[in-house]
C-alpha positions in Angstrom: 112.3 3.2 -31.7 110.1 1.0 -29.3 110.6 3.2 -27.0 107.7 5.3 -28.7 104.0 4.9 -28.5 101.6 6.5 -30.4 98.5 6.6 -28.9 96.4 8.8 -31.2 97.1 11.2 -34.1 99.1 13.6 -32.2 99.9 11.7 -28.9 102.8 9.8 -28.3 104.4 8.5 -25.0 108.2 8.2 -24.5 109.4 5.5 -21.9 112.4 6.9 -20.5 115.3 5.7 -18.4 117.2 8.3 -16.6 120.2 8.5 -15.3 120.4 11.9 -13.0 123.5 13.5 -11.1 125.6 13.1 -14.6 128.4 14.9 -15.7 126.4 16.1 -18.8 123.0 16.6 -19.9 122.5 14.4 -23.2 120.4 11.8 -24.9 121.8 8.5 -25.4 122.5 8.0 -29.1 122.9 4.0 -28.8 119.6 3.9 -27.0 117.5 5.1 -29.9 117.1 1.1 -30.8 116.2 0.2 -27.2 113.2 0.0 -25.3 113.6 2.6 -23.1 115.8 5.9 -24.3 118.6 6.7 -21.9 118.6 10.3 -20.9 121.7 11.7 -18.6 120.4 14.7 -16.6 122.7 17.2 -14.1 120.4 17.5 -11.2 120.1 15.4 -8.7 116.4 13.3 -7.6 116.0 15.6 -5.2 112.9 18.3 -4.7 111.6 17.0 -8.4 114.8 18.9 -9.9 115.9 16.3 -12.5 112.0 15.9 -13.3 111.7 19.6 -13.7 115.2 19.3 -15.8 113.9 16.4 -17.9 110.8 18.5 -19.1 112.7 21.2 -19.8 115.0 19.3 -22.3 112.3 17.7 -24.0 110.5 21.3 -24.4 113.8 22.7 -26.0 114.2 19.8 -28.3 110.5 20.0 -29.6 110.4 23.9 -29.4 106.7 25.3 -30.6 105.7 21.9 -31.8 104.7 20.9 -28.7 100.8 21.5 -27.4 101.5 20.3 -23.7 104.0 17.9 -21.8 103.3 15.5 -19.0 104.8 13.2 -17.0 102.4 10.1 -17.0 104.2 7.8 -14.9 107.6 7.5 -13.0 107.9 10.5 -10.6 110.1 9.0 -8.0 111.5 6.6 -10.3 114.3 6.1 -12.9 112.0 4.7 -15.6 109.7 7.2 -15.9 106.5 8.0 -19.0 106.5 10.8 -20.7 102.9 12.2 -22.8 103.3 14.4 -25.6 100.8 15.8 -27.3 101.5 17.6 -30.6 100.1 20.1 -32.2 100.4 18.4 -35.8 100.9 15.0 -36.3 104.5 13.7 -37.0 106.0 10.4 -37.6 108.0 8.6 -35.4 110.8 8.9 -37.0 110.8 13.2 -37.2 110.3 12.4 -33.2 113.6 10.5 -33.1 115.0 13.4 -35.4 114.3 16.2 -33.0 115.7 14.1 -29.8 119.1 14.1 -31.7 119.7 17.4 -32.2 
């Protein structure tokens, strides 16, 4: 779980790796231990689509616990920051929960 930060109370940032153009769109189970978590997206790195995709995923996973989403760092890159901000506080852990399902 190094991959997350917590920054305050209800803010966390997520280092990501992705990979885009994938055959599927999933989370990396084995990279929940890593530094970075390994996220395979459909869309290509073109236009911002697999950005735009990204965002998506992680709103669906965190449904109406989320206050806003952000992408702190990363735009044209594969290693890319992501700011969450929560409405309640949550553990790490529940994070890592909810990315699973």
């Amino acid at each position: 779980m190094s991959f997350i930060e917590k920054i305050e109370p209800k803010t966390y940032l997520l280092k990501l790796f992705i990979k885009a153009n994938s055959k599927k769109q999933q989370i990396d189970p084995k990279s929940f231990e890593d530094a970075y978590l390994i996220i395979h997206l459909r869309s290509k790195p073109i236009k911002n689509k697999a950005n735009r995709e990204l965002l998506s995923l992680i709103k669906k996973k965190f449904r109406n616990r989320l206050y806003s989403i952000e992408l702190s760092s990363g735009a044209k890159s594969s290693t890319k920051i992501i700011k969450l901000v929560l409405e309640k506080a949550i553990s790490k852990q529940k994070i890592v929960d909810l990315l699973s399902k």
